[in-house]
C-alpha positions as CSV (number, residue, x, y, z in Angstrom):
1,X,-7.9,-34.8,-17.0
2,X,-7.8,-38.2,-14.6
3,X,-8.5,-37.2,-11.1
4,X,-5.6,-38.9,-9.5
5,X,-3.7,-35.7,-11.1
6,X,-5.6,-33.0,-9.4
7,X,-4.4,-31.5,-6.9
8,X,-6.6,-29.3,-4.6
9,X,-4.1,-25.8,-3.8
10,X,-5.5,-23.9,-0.2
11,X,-6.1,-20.2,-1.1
12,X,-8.0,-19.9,2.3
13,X,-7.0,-17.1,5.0
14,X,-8.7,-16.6,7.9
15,X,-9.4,-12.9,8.2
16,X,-10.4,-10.7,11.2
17,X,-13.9,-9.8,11.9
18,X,-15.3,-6.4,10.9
19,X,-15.8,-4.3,14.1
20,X,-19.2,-1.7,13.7
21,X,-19.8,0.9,16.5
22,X,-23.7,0.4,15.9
23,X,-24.4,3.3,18.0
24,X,-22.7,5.9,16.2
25,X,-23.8,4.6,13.0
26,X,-27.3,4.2,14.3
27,X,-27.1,7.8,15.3
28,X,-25.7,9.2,12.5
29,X,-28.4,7.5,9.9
30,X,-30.8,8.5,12.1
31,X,-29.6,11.9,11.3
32,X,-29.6,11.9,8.2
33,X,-33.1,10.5,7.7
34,X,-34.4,13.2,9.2
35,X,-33.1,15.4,7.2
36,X,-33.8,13.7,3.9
37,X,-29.9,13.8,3.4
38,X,-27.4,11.4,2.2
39,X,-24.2,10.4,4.3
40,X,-20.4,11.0,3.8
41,X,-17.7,8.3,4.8
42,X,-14.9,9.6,4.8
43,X,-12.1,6.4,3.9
44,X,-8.4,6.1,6.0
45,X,-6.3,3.3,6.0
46,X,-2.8,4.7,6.1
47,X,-0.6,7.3,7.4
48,X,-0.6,9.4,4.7
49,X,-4.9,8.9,4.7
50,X,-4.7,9.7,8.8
51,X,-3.6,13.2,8.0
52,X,-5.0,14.3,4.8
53,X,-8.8,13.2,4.8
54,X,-8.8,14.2,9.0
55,X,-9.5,18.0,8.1
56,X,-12.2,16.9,5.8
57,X,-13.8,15.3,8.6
58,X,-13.3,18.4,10.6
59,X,-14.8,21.2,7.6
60,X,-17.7,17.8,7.0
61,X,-19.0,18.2,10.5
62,X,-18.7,21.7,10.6
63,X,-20.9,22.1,7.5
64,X,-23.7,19.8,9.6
65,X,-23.3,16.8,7.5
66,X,-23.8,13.4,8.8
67,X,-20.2,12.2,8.4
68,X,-18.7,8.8,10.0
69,X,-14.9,7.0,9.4
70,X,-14.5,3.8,8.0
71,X,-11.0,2.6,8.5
72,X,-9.8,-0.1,6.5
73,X,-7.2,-0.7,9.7
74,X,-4.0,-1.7,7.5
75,X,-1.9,0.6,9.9
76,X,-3.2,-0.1,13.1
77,X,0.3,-0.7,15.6
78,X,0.9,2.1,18.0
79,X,3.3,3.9,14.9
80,X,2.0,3.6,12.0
81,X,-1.6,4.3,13.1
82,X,-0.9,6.9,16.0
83,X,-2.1,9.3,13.5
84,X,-6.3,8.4,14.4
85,X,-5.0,9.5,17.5
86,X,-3.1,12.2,16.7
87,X,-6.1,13.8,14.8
88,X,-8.7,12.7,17.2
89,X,-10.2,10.6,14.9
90,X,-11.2,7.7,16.7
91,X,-14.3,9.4,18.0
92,X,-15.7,9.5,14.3
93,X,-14.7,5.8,13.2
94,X,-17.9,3.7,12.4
95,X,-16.6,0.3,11.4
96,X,-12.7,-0.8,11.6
97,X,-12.4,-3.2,8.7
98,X,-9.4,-4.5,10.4
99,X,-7.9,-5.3,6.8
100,X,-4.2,-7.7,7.3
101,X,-1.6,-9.2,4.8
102,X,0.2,-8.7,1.7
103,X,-0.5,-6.6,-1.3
104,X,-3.0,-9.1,-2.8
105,X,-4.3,-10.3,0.4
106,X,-5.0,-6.9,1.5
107,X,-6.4,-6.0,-1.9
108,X,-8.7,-9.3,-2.3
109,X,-9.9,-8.4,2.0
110,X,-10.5,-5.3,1.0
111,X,-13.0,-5.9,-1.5
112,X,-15.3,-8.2,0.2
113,X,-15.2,-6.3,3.7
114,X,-16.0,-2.8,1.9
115,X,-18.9,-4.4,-0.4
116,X,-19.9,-6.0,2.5
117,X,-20.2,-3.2,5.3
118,X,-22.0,-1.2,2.3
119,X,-24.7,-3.8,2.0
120,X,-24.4,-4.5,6.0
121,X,-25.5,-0.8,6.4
122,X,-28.1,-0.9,3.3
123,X,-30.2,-3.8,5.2
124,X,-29.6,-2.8,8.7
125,X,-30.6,0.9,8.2
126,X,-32.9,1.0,5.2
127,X,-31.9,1.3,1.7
128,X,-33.0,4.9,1.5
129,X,-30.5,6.3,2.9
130,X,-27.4,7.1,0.2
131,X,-23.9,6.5,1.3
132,X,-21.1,8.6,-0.5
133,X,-17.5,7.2,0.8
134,X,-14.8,9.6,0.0
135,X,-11.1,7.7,-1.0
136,X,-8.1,9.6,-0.6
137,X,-5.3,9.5,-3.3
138,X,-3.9,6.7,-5.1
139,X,-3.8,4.0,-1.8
140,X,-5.1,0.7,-1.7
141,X,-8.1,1.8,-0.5
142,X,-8.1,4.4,-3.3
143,X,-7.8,1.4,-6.1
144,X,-10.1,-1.4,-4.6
145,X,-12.7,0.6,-2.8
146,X,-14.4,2.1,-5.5
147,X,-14.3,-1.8,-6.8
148,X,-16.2,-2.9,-4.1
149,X,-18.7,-0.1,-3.8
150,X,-19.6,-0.1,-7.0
151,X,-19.7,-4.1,-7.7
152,X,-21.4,-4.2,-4.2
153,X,-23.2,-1.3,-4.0
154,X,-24.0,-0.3,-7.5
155,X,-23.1,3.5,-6.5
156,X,-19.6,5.0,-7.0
157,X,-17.3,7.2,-4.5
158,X,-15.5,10.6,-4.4
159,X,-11.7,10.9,-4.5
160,X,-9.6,13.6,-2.7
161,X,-6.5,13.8,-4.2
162,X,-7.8,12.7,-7.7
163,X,-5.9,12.4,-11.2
164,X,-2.7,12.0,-10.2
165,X,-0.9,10.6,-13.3
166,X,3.4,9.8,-13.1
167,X,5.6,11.9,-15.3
168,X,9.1,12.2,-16.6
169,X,11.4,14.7,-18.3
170,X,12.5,13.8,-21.8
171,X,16.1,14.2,-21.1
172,X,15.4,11.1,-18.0
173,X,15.5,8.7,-21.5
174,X,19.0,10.3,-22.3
175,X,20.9,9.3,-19.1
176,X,23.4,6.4,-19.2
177,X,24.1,4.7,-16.0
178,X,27.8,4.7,-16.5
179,X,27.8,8.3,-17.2
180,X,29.6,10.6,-15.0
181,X,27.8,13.3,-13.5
182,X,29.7,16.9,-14.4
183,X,28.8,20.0,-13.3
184,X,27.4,21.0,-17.4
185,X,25.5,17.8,-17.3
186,X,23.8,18.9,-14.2
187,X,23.0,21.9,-15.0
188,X,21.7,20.6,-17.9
189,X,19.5,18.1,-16.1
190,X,18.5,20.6,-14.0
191,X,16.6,22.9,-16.6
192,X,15.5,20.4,-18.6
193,X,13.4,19.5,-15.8
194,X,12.3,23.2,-15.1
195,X,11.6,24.1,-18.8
196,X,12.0,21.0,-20.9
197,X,9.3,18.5,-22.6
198,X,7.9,16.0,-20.1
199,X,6.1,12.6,-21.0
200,X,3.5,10.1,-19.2
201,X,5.0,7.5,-17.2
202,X,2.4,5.4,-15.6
203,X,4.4,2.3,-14.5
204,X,5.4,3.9,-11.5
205,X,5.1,4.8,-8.3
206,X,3.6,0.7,-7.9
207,X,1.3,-0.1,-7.2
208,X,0.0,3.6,-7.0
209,X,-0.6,4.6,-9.9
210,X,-2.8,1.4,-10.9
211,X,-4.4,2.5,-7.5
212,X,-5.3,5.7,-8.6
213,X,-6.1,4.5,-12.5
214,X,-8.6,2.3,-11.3
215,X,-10.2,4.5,-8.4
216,X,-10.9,7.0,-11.1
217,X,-13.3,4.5,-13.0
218,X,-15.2,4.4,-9.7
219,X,-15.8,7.5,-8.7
220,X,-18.3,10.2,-9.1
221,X,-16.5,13.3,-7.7
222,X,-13.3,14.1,-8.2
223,X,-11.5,16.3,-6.4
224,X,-8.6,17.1,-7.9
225,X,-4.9,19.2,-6.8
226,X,-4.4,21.2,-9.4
227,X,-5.2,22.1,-12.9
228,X,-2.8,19.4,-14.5
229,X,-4.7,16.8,-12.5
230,X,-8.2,18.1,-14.2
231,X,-6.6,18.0,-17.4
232,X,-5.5,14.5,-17.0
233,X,-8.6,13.2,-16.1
234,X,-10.9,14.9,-18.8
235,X,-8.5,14.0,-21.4
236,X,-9.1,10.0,-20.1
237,X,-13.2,11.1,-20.8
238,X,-14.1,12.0,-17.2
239,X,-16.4,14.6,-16.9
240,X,-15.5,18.0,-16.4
241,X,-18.4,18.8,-14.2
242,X,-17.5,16.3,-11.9
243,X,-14.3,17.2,-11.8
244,X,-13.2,20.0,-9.3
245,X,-9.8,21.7,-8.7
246,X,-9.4,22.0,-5.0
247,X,-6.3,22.3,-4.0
248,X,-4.5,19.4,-1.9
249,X,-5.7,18.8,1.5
250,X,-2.1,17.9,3.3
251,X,-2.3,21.8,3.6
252,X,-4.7,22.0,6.2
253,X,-3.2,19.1,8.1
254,X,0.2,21.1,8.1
255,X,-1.9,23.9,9.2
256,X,-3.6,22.6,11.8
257,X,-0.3,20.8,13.1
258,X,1.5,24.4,13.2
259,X,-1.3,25.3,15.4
260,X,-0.4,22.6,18.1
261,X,2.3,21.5,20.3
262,X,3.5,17.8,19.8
263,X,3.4,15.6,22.3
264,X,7.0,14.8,22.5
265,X,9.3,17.1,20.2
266,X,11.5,15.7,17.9
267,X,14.7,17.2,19.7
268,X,13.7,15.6,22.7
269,X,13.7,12.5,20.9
270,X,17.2,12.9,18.7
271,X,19.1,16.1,20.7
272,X,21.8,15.6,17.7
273,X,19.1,16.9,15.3
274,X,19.7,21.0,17.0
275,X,23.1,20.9,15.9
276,X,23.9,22.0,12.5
277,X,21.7,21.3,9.4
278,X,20.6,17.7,8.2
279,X,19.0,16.4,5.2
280,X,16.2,14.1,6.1
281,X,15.6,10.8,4.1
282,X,13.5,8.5,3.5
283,X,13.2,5.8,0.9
284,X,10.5,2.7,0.5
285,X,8.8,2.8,-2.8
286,X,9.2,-0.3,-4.1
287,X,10.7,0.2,-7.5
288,X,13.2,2.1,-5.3
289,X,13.6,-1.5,-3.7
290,X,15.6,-3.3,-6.8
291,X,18.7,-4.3,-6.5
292,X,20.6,-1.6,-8.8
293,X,18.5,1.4,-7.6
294,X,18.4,0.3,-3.9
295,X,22.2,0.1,-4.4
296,X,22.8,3.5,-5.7
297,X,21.2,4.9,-3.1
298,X,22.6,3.5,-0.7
299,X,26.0,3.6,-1.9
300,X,25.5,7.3,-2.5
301,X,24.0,7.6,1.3
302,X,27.5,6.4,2.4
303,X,29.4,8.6,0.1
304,X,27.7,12.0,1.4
305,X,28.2,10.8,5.1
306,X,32.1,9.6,4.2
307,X,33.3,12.1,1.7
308,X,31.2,15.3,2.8
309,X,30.7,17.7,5.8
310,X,26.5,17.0,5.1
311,X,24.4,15.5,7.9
312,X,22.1,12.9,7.2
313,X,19.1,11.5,9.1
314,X,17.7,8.2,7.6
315,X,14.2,7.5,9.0
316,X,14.3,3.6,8.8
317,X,11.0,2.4,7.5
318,X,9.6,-1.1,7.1
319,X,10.7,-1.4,3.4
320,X,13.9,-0.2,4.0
321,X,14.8,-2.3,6.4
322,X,13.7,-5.1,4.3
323,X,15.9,-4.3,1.9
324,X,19.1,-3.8,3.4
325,X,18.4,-6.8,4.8
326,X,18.0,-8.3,1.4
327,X,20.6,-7.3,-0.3
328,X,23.2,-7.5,2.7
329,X,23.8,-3.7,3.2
330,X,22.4,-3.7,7.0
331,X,25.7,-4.0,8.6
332,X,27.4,-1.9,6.4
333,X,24.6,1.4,7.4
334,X,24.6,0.1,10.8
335,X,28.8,0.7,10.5
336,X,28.7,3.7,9.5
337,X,26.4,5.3,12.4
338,X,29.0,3.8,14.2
339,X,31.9,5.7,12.4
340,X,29.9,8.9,11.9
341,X,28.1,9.7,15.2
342,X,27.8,13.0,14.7
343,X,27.0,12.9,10.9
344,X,24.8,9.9,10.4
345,X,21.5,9.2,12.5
346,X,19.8,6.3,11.9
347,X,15.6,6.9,13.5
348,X,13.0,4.7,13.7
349,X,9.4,6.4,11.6
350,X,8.6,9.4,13.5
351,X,5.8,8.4,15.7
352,X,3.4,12.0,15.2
353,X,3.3,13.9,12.0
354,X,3.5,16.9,14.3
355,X,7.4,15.9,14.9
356,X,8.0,16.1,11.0
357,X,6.0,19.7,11.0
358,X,8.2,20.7,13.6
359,X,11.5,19.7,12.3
360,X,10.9,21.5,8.7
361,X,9.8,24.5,10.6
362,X,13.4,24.6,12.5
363,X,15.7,25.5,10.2
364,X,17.7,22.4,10.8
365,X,16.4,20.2,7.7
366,X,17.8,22.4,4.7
367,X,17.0,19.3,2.4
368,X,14.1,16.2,2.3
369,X,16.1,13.2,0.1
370,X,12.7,10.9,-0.5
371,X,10.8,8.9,-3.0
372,X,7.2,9.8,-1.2
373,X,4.7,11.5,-3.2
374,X,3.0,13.6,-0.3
375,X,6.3,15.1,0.9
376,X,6.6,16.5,-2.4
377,X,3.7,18.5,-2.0
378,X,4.7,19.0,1.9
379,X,8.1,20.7,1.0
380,X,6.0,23.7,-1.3
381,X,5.4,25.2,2.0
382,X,8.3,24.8,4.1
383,X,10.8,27.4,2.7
384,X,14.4,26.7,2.9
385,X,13.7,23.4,2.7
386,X,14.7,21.9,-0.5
387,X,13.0,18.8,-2.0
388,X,15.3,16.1,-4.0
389,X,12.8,13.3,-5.2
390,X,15.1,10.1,-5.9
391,X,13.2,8.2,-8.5
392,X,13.1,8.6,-12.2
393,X,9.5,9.8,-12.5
394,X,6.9,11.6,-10.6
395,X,3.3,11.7,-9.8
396,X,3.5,15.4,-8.6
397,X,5.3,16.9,-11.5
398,X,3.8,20.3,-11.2
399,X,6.2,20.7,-7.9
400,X,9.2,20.7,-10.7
401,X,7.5,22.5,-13.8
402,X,5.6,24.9,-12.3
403,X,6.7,25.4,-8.7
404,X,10.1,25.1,-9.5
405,X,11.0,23.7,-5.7
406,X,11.3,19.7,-7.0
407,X,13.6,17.7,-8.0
408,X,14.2,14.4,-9.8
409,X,17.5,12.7,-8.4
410,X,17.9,9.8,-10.7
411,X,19.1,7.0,-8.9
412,X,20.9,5.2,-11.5
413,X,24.2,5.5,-10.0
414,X,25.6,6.6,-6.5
415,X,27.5,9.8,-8.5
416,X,24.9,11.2,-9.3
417,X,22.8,11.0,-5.7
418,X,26.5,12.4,-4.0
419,X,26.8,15.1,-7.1
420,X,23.1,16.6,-7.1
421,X,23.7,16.9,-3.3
422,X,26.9,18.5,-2.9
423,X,26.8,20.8,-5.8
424,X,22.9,21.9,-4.6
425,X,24.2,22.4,-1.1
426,X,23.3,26.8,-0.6
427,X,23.0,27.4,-4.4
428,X,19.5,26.5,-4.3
429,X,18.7,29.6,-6.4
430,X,22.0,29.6,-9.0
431,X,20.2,26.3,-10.3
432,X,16.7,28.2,-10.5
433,X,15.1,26.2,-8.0
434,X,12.9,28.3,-5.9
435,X,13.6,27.8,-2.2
436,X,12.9,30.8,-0.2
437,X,9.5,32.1,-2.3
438,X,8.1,28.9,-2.8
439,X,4.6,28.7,-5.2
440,X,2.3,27.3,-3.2
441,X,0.2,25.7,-5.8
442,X,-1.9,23.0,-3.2
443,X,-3.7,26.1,-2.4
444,X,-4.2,27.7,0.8
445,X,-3.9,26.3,4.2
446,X,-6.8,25.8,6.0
447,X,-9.3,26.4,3.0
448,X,-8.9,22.8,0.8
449,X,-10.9,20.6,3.0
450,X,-13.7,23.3,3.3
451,X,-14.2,23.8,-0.4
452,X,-14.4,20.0,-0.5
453,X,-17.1,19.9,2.5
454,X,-18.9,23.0,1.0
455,X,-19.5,21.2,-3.2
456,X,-20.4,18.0,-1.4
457,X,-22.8,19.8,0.4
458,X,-24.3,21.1,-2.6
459,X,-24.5,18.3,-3.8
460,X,-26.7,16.8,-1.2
461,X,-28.6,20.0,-1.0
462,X,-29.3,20.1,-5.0
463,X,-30.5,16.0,-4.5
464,X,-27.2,14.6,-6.9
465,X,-27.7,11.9,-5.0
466,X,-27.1,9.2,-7.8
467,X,-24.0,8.2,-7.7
468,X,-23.6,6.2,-10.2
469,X,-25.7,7.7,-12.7
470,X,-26.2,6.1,-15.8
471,X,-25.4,8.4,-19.3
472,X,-29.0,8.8,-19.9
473,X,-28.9,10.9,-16.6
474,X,-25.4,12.3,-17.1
475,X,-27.0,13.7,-20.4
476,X,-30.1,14.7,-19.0
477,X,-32.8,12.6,-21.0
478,X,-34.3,11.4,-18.2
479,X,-33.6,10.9,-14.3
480,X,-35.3,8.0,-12.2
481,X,-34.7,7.2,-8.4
482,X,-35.8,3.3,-8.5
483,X,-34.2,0.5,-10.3
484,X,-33.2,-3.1,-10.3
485,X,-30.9,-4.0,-8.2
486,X,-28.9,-6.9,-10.3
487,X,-25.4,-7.2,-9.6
């Protein structure tokens, strides 16, 4: 190749400086010297993060381990990140990796500012003392943490929310997007996913479930949901002692949230939202974000509003914005807010998680239309509430198969969005979908995050304190404390 033809390409970024609170951590490894103990991280870097791992940090400190934050601080303006506020976690946060970008910028940041806080805190407080970050789910963090720590660190992590692996019914494959959504066909639909054969389907949520796939290669302790979770992950050749069913942790957060007042309540905020019942939506996975998906849905969002006496809420997040941008459709939403006042409300992300508590606890929500995984665990204990999951797949099957209060609206068409609604509207139960009696299979409120606090504990107490143990300790031939530190 001459070298008048290369050409040099700038892959440079200029990222943001790490930020440490050197006291706490000081104080907190000082701590945990003294008591010959390792340390727990525990990992936040989005919304969904803010709210699960906080009770963890909570039940941690109650069970008198040396616990700190790290947060990655990818949702840091005054909405996205009120949640450290709103769960008083700022007091606990040890080093703000103040992570910025895109996908791949954030995952490439990400790598080299978690490796490098691991090693920051292995020479500036002594390589004796054992750090265990805990991950939550199948984030960013989740998926390039573990990288980092381990490549970095040589030690692995522990994941809350762990083995979460996408589903779908077998009759999903049978649908035909011109097909027109009867009542028999519905019906049809409707038990197939209740008592039908189901099948992995790993491509989506994305990036999530690559998240989650790779975290599980890095991690030591898993923590998993629910028995479908454990299965998953033994059957990938995890090890079943490491893997623990827990429960899911978002129950304690809405526990703790019932317990308090919001700040501001949502009906202060939208008055509309105290007259007559709404569904709430909310849509930004990004598969959901192709053109003939993001389409349907929309499309069948102006139906219900047009053709039906329903009342719809649409919380606007970033990615849906984007998208109606994108495609041209912002004008035509905006429109019909205009035309429907009283029908169609169009909110900005609700600032506290409190204010979404409060509104499935009102008995003015009777239906969630989403794509998120977590409110698909939320809606389990909110009764009355029912949860319609617009996406062809899901990472939290178990709501549908075994709880029997999910599910899958497939957005391949707007017929079949304004057909699932309108014919589910107050025959919840003729369709067997438990609304009133909900199982709550995330286990019980207040009790998850404990029994997470309580086996790390052990843990610590017992000296597991390799975490990444080779298989000649996993298999007990021999177990050694010292080695070469080569990566």
């Amino acid at each position: 190749m001459k070298t008048s033809n290369i050409e040099k390409i700038e892959i440079s970024k200029q990222n943001l400086r790490i930020k440490v609170n050197s006291t706490l951590l000081r104080d907190i490894f000082n701590v945990a010297k003294s008591e010959n103990s390792p340390l727990l991280s525990v990992v936040i870097g989005t919304k969904p993060d803010f709210y699960k791992q906080a009770p963890l940090v909570v039940e941690a400190k109650r069970e008198k381990l040396p616990v700190f934050v790290i947060d990655t601080g990818q949702h840091f303006d005054d909405i996205l990140g009120f949640g450290i506020k709103e769960f008083k976690l700022e007091e606990s946060v040890g080093c703000d990796l103040q992570i910025r970008g895109d996908l791949m910028e954030k995952a490439s940041e990400l790598i080299l500012k978690f490796g490098s806080f691991g090693r920051y805190c292995k020479e500036e407080f002594g390589s004796t003392s054992k750090l265990l970050p805990v991950v939550h789910g199948d984030t960013l963090v989740a998926g390039i943490a573990p990288l980092a720590w381990v490549f970095g660190m040589g030690q692995k992590v522990a994941q809350n929310e762990a083995g979460l692996r996408s589903m779908s019914p077998e009759i999903m494959k049978k649908l035909k997007i011109t097909q027109e959504p009867t009542l028999d066909l519905i019906e049809k639909y409707i038990q197939e996913q209740f008592d039908g054969k189901w099948f992995i389907a790993r491509e989506e949520p994305f990036p999530e479930q690559i998240d989650t796939w790779i975290c599980s290669a890095g991690t030591q302790y898993f923590f998993a949901p629910t028995q479908l979770n454990k299965d998953n992950l033994v059957k990938e050749g995890y090890p079943d002692e490491f893997v623990h069913v827990v429960g899911n942790s978002v129950v304690d957060a809405i526990y703790l949230k019932r317990k308090q007042k919001v700040s501001q309540s949502i009906f202060d905020l939208y008055p509309e939202l105290e007259k007559g019942k709404w569904i709430r939506m909310d849509i930004h996975r990004r598969e959901n974000l192709t053109e003939h998906r993001f389409k349907s849905i929309i499309h069948g969002l102006v139906n219900i509003v047009k053709y039906s006496d329903h009342k719809v809420v649409l919380v606007m997040l970033n990615a849906t914005k984007s998208a109606l941008k994108f495609y041209g459709l912002e004008e035509k939403v905006r429109l019909l807010a205009d035309e429907f006042p009283n029908k169609f409300l169009i909110t900005p992300l609700w600032k506290e998680y409190g204010q979404v508590i409060e509104f499935l606890d009102s008995g003015r929500c009777w239906a969630e239309m989403t794509d998120s995984g977590s409110m698909q665990e939320e809606l389990l204990y909110f009764k009355n509430v029912l949860s319609l999951t617009i996406r062809l797949n899901t990472d939290r099957p178990e709501t549908i198969f075994d709880a029997k209060s999910n599910l899958l609206i497939p957005p391949i068409n707007s017929e079949w969005i304004t057909s699932m609604v309108n014919h589910l509207y107050d025959k919840f139960e003729d369709f067997g979908v438990k609304s009133k009696n909900k199982k709550e299979i995330y286990g019980e409120p207040g009790q998850v995050s404990k029994t997470i606090a309580k086996i790390i504990k052990k843990q610590f107490e017992d000296k597991n304190t390799s975490f990444y143990p080779w298989f000649h300790q996993r298999i007990n031939l021999w177990k050694e404390d010292n080695d070469l530190q080569y990566m």
